[in-house]
C-alpha positions in Angstrom: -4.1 19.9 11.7 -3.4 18.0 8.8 -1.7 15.1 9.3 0.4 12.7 6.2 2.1 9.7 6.7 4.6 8.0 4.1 8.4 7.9 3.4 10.0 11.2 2.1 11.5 9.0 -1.0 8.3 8.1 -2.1 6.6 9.9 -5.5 3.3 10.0 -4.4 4.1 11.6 -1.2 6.7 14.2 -2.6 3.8 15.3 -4.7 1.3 15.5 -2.0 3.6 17.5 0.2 4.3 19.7 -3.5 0.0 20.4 -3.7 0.1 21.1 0.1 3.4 23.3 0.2 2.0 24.9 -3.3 -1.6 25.6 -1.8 -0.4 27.3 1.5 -2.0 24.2 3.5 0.2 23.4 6.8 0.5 19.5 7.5 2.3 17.4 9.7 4.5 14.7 8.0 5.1 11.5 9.5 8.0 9.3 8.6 7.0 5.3 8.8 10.5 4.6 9.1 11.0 6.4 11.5 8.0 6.6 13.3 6.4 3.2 12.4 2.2 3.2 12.7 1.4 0.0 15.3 -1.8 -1.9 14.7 -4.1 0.5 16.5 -3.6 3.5 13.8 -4.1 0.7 11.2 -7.2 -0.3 12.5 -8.7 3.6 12.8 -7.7 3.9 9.3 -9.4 0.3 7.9 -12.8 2.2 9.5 -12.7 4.5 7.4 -10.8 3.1 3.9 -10.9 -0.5 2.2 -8.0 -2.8 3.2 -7.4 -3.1 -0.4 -6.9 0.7 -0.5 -4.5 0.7 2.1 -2.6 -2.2 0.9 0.0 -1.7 -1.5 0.1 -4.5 -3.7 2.1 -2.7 -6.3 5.1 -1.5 -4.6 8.8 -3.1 -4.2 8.2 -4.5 -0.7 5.3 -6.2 -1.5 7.3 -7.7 -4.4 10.3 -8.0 -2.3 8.6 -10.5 -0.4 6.9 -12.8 -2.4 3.4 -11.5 -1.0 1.1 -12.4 -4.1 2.6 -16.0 -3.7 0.3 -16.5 -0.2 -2.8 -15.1 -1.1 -3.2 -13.1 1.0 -6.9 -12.8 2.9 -7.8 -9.3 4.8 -6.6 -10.5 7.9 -3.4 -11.5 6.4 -3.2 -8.2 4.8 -3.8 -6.4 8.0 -0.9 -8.4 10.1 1.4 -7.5 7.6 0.5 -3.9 7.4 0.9 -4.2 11.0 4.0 -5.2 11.2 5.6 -3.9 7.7 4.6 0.0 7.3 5.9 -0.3 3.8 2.9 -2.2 2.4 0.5 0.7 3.3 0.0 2.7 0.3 0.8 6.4 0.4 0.9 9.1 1.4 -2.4 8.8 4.0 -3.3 12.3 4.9 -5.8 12.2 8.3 -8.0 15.3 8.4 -11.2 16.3 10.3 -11.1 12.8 11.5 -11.1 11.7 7.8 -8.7 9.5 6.0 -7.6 9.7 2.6 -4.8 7.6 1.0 -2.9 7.9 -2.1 -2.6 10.8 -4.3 -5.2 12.2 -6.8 -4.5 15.8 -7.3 -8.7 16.2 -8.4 -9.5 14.9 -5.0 -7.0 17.0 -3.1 -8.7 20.1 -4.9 -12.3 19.0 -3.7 -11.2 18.0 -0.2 -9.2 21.2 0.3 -11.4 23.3 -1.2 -8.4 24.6 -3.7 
């Protein structure tokens, strides 16, 4: 089973669950707020995908507070992904014990073999 995590508000995941709902492909959907990933589903995922992947730098909680200001270093990243779901870009979509994050629609295609 497919398996995406994000926020329902969130474009890039409102166009993921779009491809998936559009392609017939069933999926799970995991809300951060309410269901917030703890340190351990972080780390699976930073196996698999850069910390710079899965760090949002560009979204309004990163700006909200003040992030770029400290410079953050990977372990500094981490902690706050840890303890802020909001940072971690999305939507990140677990399959076959893979892990993708963010939406590109070209990818989806390959991966999904749509």
């Amino acid at each position: 089973m497919i398996k995406m995590y994000g926020i329902p508000t969130c474009g890039s995941v409102k166009k993921a669950k779009k491809f998936f709902n559009d392609n017939g492909i069933e999926f799970e959907f995991v809300d951060f707020k309410k269901e917030p990933v703890g340190c351990e589903k972080i780390d699976e995922w930073l196996k698999q995908v850069d910390i710079n992947t899965l760090f949002n730098s560009r979204g309004t909680k990163y700006r909200t507070l003040k992030l770029k200001e400290l410079n953050l270093d990977e372990n500094g990243k981490k902690e706050w992904l840890c303890k802020e779901n909001l940072l971690i870009k999305r939507p990140v979509i677990e399959y076959d014990g893979k892990v993708v994050v963010a939406f590109d629609e070209e990818k989806y295609k390959e991966i999904f073999n749509v």
